[in-house]
N, C-alpha and C positions, 0 to 999 in steps of 0.2 A: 503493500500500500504506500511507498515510497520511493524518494528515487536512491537509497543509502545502499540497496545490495548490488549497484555499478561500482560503488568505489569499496564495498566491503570483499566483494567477491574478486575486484580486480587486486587490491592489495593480498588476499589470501594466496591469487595464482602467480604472486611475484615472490614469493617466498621458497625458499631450497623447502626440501623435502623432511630434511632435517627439524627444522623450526617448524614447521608442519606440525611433523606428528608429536611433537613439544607439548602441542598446545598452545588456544591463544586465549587473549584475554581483552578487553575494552572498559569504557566507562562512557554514558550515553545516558540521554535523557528518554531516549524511547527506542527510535527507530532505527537509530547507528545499530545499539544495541541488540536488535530482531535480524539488521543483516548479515551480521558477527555469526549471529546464533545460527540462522539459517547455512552461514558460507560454512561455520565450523561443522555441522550437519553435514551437508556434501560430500567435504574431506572427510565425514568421520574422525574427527580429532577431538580432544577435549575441548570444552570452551568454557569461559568464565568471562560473564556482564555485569557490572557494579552499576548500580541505578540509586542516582538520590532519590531521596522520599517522596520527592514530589512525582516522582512519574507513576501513571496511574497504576495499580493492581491487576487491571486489564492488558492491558503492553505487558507489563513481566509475563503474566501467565503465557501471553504467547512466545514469550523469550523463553520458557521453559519450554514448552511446546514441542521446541524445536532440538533440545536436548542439549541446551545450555545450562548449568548450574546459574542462580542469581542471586547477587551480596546486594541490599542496600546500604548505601555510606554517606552519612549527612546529608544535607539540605539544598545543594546543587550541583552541579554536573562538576565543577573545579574537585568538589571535597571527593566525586565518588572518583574521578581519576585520579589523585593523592593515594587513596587506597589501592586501585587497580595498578598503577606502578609499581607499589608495593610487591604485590603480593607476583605480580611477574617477574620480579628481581627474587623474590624467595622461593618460585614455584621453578624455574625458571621458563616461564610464557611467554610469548609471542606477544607484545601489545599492538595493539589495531589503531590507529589514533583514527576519528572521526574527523579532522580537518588536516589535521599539521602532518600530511601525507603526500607524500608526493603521485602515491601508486592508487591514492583513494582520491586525489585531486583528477587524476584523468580521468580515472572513472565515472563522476559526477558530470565530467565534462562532455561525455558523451550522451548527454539531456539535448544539448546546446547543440550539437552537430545532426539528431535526428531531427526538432524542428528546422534548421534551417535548410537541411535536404528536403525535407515534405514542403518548407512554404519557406524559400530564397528570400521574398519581400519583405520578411518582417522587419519593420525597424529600428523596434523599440525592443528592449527585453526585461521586465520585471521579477526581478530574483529574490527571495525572501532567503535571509541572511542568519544563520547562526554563531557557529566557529568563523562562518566564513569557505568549506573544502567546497561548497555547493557552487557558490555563486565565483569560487578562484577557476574552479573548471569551465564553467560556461561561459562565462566573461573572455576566459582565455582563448575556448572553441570559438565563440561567436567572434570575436574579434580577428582571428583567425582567418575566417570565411568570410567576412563582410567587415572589415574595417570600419567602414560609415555607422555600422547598428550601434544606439546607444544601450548600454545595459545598467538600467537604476536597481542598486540594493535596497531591501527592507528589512529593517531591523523595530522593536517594540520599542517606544518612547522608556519605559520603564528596564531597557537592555541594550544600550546603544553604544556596543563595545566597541564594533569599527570604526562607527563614525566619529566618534571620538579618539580613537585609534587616529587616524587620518587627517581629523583636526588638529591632532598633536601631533604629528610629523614623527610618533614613534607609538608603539603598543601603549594600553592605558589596562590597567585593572579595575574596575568598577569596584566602588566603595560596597554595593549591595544591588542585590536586585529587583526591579519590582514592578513584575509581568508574571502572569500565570503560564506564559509558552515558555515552558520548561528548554523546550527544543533549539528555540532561539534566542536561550540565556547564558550562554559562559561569562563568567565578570572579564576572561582575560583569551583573545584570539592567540595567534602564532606569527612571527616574523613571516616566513612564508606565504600565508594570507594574508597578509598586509599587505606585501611586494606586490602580490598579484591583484588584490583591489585597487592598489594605487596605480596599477598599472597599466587595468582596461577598464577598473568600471568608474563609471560619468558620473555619477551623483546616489548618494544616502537617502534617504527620508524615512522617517521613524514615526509609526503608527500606534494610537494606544489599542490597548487590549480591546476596548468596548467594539472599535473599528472592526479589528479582526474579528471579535466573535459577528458582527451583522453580518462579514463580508461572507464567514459560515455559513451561517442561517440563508444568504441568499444562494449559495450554489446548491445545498440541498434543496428548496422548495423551485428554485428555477430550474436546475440541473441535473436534481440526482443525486448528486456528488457528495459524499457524507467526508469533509474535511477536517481535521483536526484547527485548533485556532492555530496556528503556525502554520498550517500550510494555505491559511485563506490569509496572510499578511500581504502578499504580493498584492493578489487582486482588492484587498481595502485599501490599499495607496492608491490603486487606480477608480475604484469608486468615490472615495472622500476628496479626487483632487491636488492630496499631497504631493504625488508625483506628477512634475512639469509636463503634460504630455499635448500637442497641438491636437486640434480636434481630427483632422483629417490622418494622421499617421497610425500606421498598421503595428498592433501593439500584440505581444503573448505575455499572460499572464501564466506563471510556473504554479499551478498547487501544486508542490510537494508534499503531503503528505497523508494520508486517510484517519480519519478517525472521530469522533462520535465529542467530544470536548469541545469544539467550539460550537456546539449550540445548547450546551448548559446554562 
């Protein structure tokens, strides 16, 4: 129900064989964590997901599902990867990063290169922003293949790690946070993702939560589409305005992710 198992699955197939069958390990607000679980599933290898508290009980179950062991570790995605490190320096596991990846950044990136095969015109691209591994890959595909396309990130008013990142000319840790999109809250991105935001993508805009959950509630009763609130942040920039967009230009809005939370 996401686009996480391109760059979870592609990091897993860039791994020696050795590390493999190690065992891997992650820390993830949701959905990284399901495509960890899933990719370790395929392999057949161990797997181990640390989830802050805040991610639903619904996601784990399906991270178990899938035959991943799961540790919850404090209060946000930073505190459960502190642990997750951990415990792969003592297990000795394979860690997965969800953004600060080079092999999980292509991955993601190939989001970016199937819409612009399917529809060349687009020329706007609305990318809803967490760590950051999402919107480095696409920005980087889409720029790639179309120079001219602008590509705006979205991050929550109450998580505004990049663009603050960006405004400060160097990474920024956020003092706390305070958004209910778990998915799109780490206090502190990666050099890496930075590079690559500063590098292709055009402009920030930061949405509160109330936004994202309407922009929810509208793809379900319009669409169907049962989104999680993080993955309807893209298209609430583009409903409320926030993002600069001319009335006439050919725009994609990215959900990333499914789930039943943003119309709580």
């Amino acid at each position: 129900g996401s686009f996480k198992p391109r760059g979870a699955s592609n990091a897993l197939l860039s791994l020696g064989l050795d590390a493999v069958q190690r065992g891997i390990v992650t820390a993830s607000g949701g959905n990284h964590g399901l495509a960890v679980a899933y990719a370790g599933y395929t392999a057949k290898t161990k797997t181990v997901v640390y989830l802050p508290s805040s991610t639903s009980e619904a996601k784990a179950g399906k991270i178990r599902a899938w035959g991943a062991e799961v540790v919850v570790a404090g209060e946000v995605w930073d505190d459960a990867q502190e642990a997750a490190l951990a415990r792969a320096e003592d297990d000795g596991l394979t860690y997965i990063h969800p953004f600060d990846d080079p092999n999980v950044i292509a991955g993601q990136g190939t989001c970016a290169r199937e819409i612009l095969l399917a529809a060349p015109d687009i020329e706007v691209l609305l990318v809803a922003i967490g760590g950051g591994g999402l919107i480095s890959g696409m920005a980087a595909a889409a720029k790639a293949m179309n120079p001219a396309i602008r590509v705006i990130g979205v991050e929550p008013t109450g998580a505004p790690t990049l663009k603050e990142s960006v405004s400060a000319g160097e990474l920024v840790t956020l003092e706390k946070i305070e958004s209910e999109a778990g998915t799109l809250s780490p206090r502190r991105s990666a050099a890496l993702n930075l590079a690559h935001v500063e590098a292709f993508v055009d402009d920030i805009v930061l949405v509160p939560d109330e936004d994202m959950r309407d922009a929810a509630r509208w793809l379900w009763f319009e669409m169907g589409i049962a989104a999680e609130l993080s993955g309807a942040a893209a298209l609430a920039a583009l409903r409320t305005g926030v993002a600069e967009i001319t009335t006439m230009s050919k725009v994609c809005v990215l959900v990333c992710g499914a789930g039943t939370d943003g119309m709580s």
